[in-house]
C-alpha positions as CSV (number, residue, x, y, z in Angstrom):
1,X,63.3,63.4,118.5
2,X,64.1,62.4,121.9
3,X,63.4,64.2,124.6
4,X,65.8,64.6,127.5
5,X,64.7,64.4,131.0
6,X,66.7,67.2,132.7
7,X,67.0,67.0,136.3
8,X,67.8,69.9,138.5
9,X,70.2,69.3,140.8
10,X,68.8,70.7,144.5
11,X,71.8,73.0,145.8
12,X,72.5,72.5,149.2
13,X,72.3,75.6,151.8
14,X,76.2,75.4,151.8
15,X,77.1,74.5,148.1
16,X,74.3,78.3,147.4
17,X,76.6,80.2,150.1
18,X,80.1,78.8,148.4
19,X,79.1,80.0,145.3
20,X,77.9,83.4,146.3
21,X,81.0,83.9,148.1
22,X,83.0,82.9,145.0
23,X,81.0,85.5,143.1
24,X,81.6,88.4,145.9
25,X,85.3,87.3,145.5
26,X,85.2,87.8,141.5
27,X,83.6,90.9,141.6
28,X,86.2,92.1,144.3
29,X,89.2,91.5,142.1
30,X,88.0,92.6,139.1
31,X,87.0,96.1,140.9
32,X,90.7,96.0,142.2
33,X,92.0,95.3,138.8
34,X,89.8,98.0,137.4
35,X,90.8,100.5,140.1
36,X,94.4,99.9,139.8
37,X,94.4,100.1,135.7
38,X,92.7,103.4,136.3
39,X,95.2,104.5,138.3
40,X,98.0,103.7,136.3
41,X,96.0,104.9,133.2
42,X,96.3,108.2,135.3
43,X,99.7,108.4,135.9
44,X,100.6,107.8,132.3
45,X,98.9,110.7,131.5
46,X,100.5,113.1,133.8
47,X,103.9,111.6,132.5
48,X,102.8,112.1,129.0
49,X,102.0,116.0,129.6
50,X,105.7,116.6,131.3
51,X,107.3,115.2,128.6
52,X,105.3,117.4,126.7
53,X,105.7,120.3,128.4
54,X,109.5,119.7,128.6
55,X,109.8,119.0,125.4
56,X,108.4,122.2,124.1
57,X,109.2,124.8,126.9
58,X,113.1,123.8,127.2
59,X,114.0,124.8,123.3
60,X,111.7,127.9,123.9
61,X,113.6,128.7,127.0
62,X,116.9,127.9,125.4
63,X,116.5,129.8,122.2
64,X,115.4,133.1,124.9
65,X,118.2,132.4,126.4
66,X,120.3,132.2,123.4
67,X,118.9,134.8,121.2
68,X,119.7,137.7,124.5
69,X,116.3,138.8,125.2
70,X,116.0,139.4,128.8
């Protein structure tokens, strides 16, 4: 077997603030992209329950309205 010297690389003051910045900047857009899939998640489910709503109230409402009972 033969071993491999690995050498770590010393990380500059600048390169360390570059890459926390990039990190900051990944965790920002995926809590944007989470926040805005919520949000649509959300309004897919009101539209669901009117479509539901409609879709069973309006035959009710026209079958009262059909059958004479006031």
């Amino acid at each position: 077997m033969a071993e491999k010297n690995k050498k770590k690389q010393k990380v500059s003051k600048k390169q360390q603030q570059a890459k926390v910045e990039a990190a900051r900047q990944r965790e920002e857009r995926a809590a944007a992209s989470k926040a805005k899939k919520d949000g649509l998640k959300r309004v897919g489910v009101v539209i669901v329950c009117v479509i539901l709503i409609l879709a069973l109230g309006l035959p009710v409402m026209g079958l009262t309205f059909c059958s004479g009972i006031s």
